[in-house]
N, C-alpha and C positions, 0 to 999 in steps of 0.2 A: 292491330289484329282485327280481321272481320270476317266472318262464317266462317272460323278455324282456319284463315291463313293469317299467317308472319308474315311482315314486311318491313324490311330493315337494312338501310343502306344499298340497297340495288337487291337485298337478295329475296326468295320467296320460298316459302316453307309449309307445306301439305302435306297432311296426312302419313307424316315425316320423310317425307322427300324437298330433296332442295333442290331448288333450281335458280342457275348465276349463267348468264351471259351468254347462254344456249347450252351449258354444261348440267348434267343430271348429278345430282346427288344422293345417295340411297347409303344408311345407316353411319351416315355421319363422313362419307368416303366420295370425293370425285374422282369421274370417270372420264378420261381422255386420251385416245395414241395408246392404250392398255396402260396410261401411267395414272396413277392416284396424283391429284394436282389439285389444290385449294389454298388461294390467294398466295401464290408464290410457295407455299408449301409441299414437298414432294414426298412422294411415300415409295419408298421402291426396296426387297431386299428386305421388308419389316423395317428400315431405318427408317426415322420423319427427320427432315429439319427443315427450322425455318429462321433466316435472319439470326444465326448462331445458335438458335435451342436446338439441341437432340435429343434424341429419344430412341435408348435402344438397350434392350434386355430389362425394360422397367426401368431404368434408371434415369431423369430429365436432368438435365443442365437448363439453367437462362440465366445470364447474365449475373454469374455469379451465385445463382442459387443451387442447393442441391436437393432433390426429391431421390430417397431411396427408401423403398420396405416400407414405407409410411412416416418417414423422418425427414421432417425440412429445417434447412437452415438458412435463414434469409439475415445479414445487418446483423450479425450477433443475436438473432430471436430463434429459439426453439420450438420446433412443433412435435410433440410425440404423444400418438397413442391418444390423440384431443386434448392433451394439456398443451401450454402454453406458460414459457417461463419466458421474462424480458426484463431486464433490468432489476432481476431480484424478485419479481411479482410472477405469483404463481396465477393463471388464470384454469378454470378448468373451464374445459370445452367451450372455452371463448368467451364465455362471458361474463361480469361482472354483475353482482347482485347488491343493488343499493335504492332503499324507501322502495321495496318490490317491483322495481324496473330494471330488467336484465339490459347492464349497459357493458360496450366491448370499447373503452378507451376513447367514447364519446361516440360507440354505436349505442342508437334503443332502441331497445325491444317489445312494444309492446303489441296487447291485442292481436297478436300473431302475426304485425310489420315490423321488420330492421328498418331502420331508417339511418345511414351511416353517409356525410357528406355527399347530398345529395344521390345516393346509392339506394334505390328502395326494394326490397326482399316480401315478397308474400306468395304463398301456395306454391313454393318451389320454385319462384318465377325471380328473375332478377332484372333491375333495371339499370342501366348505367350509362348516365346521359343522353336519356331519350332512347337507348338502345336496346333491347328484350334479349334475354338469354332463358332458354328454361330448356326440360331432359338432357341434362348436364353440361351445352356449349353455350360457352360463352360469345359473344359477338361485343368486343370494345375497341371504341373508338383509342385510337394507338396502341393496341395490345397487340397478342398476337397471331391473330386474324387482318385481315385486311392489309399484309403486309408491313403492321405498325411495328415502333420500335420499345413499346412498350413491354412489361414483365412483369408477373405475377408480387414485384416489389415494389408497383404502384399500389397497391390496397394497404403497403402500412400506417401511412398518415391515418387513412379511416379508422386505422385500429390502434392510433395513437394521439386519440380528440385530445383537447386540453380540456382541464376541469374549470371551474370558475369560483370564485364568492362576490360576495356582495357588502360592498362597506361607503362610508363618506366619503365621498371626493376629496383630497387636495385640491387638485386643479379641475377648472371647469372648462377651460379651452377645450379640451378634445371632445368633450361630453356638447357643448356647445357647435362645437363642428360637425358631430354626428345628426343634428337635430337638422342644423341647416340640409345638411346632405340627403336628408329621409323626408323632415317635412317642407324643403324647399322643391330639393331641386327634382328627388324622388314622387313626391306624390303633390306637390303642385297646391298645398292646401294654403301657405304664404308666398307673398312673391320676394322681396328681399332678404328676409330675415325671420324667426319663430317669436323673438325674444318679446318679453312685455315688463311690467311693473312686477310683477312677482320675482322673475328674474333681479331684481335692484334691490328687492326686501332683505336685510342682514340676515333674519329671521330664516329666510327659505335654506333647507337643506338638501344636498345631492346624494343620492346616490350611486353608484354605479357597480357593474359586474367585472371583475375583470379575469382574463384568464391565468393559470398560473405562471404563464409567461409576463405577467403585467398588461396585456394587451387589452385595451377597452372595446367591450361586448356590448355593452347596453347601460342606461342609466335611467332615472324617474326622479324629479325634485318633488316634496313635501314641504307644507308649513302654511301659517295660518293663512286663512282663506280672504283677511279682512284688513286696513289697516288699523291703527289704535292697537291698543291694550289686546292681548291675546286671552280669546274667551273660551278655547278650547272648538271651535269650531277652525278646521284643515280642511286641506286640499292636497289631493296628489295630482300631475299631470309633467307632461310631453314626454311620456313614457317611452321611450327609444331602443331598437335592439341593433343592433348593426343586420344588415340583410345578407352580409355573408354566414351571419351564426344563428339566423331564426330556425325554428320549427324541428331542430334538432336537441338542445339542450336545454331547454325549459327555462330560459332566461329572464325571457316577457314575466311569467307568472312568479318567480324567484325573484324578481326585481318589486312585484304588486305586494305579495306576504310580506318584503322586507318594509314596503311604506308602511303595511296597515301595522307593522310590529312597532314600528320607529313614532307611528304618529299617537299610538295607546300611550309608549311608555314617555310620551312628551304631554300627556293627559290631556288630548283630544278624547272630546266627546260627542265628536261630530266630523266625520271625514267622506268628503264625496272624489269624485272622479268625473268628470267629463272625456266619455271614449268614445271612440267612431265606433260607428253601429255594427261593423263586421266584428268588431273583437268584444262586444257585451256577451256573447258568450263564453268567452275564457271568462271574463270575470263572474258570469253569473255561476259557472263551476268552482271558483272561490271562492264563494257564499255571499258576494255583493249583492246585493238589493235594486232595481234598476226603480228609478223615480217616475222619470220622464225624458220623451225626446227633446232635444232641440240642435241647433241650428249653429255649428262655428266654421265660419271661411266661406257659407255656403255647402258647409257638406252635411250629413247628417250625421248626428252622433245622439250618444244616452247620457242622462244623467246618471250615475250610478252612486249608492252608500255602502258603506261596510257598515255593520252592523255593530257598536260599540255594546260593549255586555258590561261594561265593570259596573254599573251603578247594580244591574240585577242580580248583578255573580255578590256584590257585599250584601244585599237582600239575604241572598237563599243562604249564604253560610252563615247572619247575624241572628236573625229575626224569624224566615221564612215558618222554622218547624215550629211557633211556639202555638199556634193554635190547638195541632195535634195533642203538644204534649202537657198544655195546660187544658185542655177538655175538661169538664166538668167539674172544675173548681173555683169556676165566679171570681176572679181575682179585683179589689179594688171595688166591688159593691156596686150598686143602683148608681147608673150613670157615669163610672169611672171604666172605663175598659182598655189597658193598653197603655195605663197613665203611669207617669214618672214616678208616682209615689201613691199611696190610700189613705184614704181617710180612715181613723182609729174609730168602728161604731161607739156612739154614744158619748163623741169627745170632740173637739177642735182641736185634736194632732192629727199630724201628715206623718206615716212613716214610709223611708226610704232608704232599701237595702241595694247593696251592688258588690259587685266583688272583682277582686282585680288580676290578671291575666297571672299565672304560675312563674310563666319564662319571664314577666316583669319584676316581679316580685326575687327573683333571683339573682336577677343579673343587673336591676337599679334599683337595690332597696328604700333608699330615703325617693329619692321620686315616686314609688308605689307609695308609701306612705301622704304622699302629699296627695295622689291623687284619690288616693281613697278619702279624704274628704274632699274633694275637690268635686268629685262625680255624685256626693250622696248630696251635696249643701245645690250644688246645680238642680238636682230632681225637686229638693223641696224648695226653689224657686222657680221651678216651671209648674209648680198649684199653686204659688202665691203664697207660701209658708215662711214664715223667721225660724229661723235655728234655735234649737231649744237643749241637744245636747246628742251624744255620738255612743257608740258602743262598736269593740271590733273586734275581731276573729286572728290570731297571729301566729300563723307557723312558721317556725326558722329552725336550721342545721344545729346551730348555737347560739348562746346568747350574743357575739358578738354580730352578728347577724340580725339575731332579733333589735337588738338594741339601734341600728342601723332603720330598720324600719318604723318604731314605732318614733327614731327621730325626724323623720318625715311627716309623721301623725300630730307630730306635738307641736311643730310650727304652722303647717294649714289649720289645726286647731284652733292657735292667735289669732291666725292672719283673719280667719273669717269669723273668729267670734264666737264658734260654738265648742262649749265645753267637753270633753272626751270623760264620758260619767263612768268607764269602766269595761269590761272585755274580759279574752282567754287567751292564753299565751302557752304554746305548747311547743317546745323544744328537740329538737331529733326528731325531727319529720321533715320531709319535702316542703319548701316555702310554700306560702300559701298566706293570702288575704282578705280580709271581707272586714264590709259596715254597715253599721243600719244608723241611721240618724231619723230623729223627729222635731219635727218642728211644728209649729202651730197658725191655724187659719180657721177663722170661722165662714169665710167662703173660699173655697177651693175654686181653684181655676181645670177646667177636665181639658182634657188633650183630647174628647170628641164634642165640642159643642161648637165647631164651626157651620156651616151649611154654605151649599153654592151660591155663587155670586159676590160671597166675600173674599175682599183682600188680604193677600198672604204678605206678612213682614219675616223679614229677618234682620236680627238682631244680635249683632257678632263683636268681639273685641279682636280689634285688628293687629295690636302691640305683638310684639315678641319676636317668635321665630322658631322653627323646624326644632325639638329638642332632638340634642345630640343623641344620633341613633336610631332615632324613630322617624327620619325625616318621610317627609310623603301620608306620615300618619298620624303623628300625634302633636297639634301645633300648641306651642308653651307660651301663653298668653298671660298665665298666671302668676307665677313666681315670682317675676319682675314688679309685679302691684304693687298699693302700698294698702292695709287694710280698709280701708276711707273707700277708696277705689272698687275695691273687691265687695264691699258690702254695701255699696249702692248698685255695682251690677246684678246682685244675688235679690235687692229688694227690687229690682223693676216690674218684674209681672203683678207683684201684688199690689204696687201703686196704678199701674199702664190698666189693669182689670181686661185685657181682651176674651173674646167669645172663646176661644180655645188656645193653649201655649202646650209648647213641647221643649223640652231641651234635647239639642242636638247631640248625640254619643255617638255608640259602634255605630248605628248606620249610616251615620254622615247626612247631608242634608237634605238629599233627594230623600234619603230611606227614611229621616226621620219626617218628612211633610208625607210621603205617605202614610206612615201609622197616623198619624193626625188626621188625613184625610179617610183614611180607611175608618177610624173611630167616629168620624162624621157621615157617615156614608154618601161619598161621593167621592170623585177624582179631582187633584192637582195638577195645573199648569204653571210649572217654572222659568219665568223669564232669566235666561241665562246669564247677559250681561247687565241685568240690573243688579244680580247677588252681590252684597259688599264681600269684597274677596283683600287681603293682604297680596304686594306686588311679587312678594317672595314665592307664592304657592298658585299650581298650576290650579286649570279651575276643575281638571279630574281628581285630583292631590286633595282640594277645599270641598270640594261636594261628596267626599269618600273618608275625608281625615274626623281625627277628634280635635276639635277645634278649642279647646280651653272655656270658653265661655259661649255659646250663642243660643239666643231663642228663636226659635221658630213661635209665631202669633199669626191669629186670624179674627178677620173684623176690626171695628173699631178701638184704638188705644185711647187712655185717659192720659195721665201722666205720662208720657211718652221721654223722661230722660232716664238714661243707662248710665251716666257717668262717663266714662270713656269709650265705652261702645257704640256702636256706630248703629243705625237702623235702617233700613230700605225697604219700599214699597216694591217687590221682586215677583209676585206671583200670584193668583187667585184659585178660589175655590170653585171647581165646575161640575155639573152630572158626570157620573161612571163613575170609572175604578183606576187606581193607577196615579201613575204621575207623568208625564209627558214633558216636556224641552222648548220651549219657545225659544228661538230664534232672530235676532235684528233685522235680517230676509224675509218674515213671516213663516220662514217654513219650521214645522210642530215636527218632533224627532221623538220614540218611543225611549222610555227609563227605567219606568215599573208599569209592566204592562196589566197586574194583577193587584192583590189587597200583598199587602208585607209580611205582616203576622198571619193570617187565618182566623183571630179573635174577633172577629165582626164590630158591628158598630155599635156603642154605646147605647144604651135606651134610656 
């Protein structure tokens, strides 16, 4: 259309006159011999037909359909009064309302466009196949205009899209074939084949979309980025949509959310994409991160990341608020800020309280039991403290109950050597646990006496495995000990003497190297794949879990043996805030982009 004329299939359209073949048209009616004539169309008498449709006293016939009074019946589908009933489904006035896009059976609606198998709708206007129809005629290639043998029961496919989901492949043949077909033969970006080394990884997982018909729409492979040992850095790519089902059902980006979901809960902490540079903006609408450009086949594309939160999301629900809520109560004294346990003024005791989850304490009593000294005897060897003896807090439904927990108490007791000197037991009440244990040092080790440019260890017991229940959070390293074992992992710090130690808990290991860091004032750099990790636990599972044993140290160690634990030179101390990702690529990935606690830095 240009300076207000149509033009469309031979015909011309002004200022709403038509004009076909030397014939005039004026309010939708030709004029020829005194007869009404439009594309085989006759009008004579008030009757029209054309190619078997009539039309007469309001009432249309086509091909089986009937229009009466405002009631169509097309294929078994009712239309009345803008409802819409078909197969049991009530639609009103056409359209389906799902995650706030008005869809009609794989029509959408948005922003004030239909978009319905290549059919596009806006400002009253309609387009169908390159064809314009608007003030109410339609003009379609085989309908019925143009003497086609089409009928108003071509539009029900449009209004009967298929839906889709999105899951693992089975088979990768057809998923495979599509790629060939898009990025061979279609856009020309390889010339034989797409496939590479990632494709051969066991490792790599597919996805794809398919429609409820089973029919494949689209697919995207995920998986680690690297060969070796899986360090939690992924990769998504040859993200594929079929080009008969693009731009219409949201496939492409329904296929990107399902990687970045699949590749979280496989405890990547680090997932990129390499996409052609016309479509970084779908993804930067899905909150991806763009890096850099560079360069594949010769085309141009982006680097893109997704933005991985879990190390900051256990921050902000662990740690985050205690700055706030411990405000002006000096916790731990001159030079202790933030540390696993305090020095008692005017003594050589450590004391360290912790208490243990409600829903634990419930539903595993003898395991709460054990961990409640488990987590106090860990604090007092992250100051370099020996156990000196326990006290504990016990609420249970019944005594059969209670009795259950404090048999947990009574064996971690042995196993690590420090005496349980006595406590409260209170009956008919909601479970509930807590301990405070003291031990004794006449130099305390503080969790803020690191400074930049020292080296970050970790010092982890790698035995065990996932306890039943808790897996992904709480790894059972302990239990299986034998005391010997357990009480020279408990004495390390105090022989090893480094500048600063923390023992690793709720915040897992990224969360606990920043309190450490944040106590020292300055920021952490994590080398990923140097952290000693167990082969059972992914490394978002190990940098997020309760590990049973490990220290976090900074600077130099003296005695440096743990017994069964294992120690790695994994990270350093640098200027800022925060903790950051190091990578075997060189590329530094954000973790904690702020201090943990709020408690500032040690003086």
């Amino acid at each position: 259309m240009a300076h207000g004329l149509w033009v469309t299939l031979g015909l011309w359209v002004a200022c709403g006159l038509w004009v076909a073949c030397g014939l005039w048209m004026t309010r939708g009616l030709w004029m020829t011999c005194g007869l009404w004539v439009a594309c085989g169309l006759w009008v004579a008498c008030g009757l029209w037909m054309t190619l078997g449709l009539w039309v007469a006293c309001g009432l249309w016939v086509a091909c089986g359909l009937w229009v009466a009074c405002g009631l169509w019946v097309a294929l078994g589908l009712w239309v009345a009064c803008g409802l819409w009933v078909a197969c049991g489904l009530w639609v009103a006035l056409g359209l389906w309302v799902a995650c706030g896009l008005w869809v009609a059976l794989g029509l959408w609606v948005a922003c004030g466009l239909w978009v319905a198998l290549g059919l596009w709708v806006a400002c009253g206007l309609w387009v169908v196949c390159g064809v314009w129809v608007g003030a109410g005629f339609w003009v379609w290639v085989g309908s019925v205009a143009c003497g086609g043998r089409g009928a108003v029961t071509d539009l029900v496919p449009a209004l009967v899209g298929p839906q889709f989901m999105v899951e693992p492949a089975e088979e990768l043949g057809g998923y495979h074939a599509l790629r060939r077909r898009v990025f061979v033969d279609e856009q020309g970006l390889f010339e034989l084949h797409d496939r590479d080394e990632r494709d051969e990884d066991p490792r790599t997982v597919v996805l794809v979309a398919r429609s409820a018909r089973g029919e494949l729409l689209g697919g995207v492979r995920v998986g680690p980025a690297a060969d070796g040992p899986d360090i939690g850095w992924w990769q998504g790519g040859r993200l594929v949509v079929d080009p008969a089902a693009r731009g219409t059902l949201g496939i492409g980006p329904a296929l990107v959310r399902a990687a970045c979901a699949y590749a979280e809960s496989a405890g990547a902490l680090r997932f990129d994409a390499t996409v052609q540079r016309r479509n970084e903006p779908m993804f930067r609408r899905l909150g991806w991160q763009p890096v850099r450009h560079v360069a594949v086949a010769g085309r141009p594309h982006t680097l893109m990341r997704w933005p991985m939160r879990r190390l900051a999301a256990l921050a902000a629900a662990t740690k985050n608020p205690l700055g706030e809520l411990l405000d002006g109560m000096a916790p731990g004294g001159k030079g202790f800020v933030g540390d696993d346990g305090a020095p008692v003024p005017g003594s050589d005791l450590i004391a360290a309280c912790d208490a243990i989850l409600p829903s634990m304490v419930e539903r595993d009593p003898d395991w709460a039991g054990w961990c409640a000294v488990l987590v106090n005897v860990n604090d007092l060897a992250a100051m370099g403290a020996a156990p000196v003896g326990l006290l504990n807090a016990v609420g249970a439904r019944d005594a059969a109950h209670a009795a259950r927990i404090l048999g947990g108490l009574r064996r971690a007791s042995a196993a690590y050597g420090i005496p349980i000197l006595g406590g409260h037991t209170q009956l008919g009440v909601p479970a509930a646990l807590s301990a405070t244990a003291l031990g004794r040092t006449d130099r305390p080790v503080p969790g803020g006496g690191g400074r930049p440019g020292q080296r970050v260890r970790l010092t982890a017991d790698l035995g065990g495995g996932w306890r039943p229940g808790y897996g992904g959070r709480q790894w059972d390293s302990t239990s299986g000990r034998t005391p010997a074992e357990l009480q020279r992992m408990q004495s390390f710090v105090g022989r090893a003497r480094p500048a600063a130690a923390k023992d690793v808990s709720m915040a897992g290991v990224a969360g606990t190297l920043g309190m450490l860091a944040e106590a020292s004032g300055c920021g952490a750099l994590l080398d990923v794949a140097r952290v000693p990790r167990p082969a059972a636990a992914s490394a978002g599972d190990w940098l997020t879990c309760f590990p049973g044993f490990a220290m976090l140290t900074a600077g130099p160690l003296g005695d440096g043996d743990a017994g069964p634990a294992v120690t790695a030179d994994c990270g350093e101390l640098v200027p800022g805030r925060g903790v950051r990702l190091r990578w075997p690529d060189g590329e530094i990935t954000g973790a904690l982009e702020a201090d943990v606690t709020g408690l500032g830095r040690a003086s």
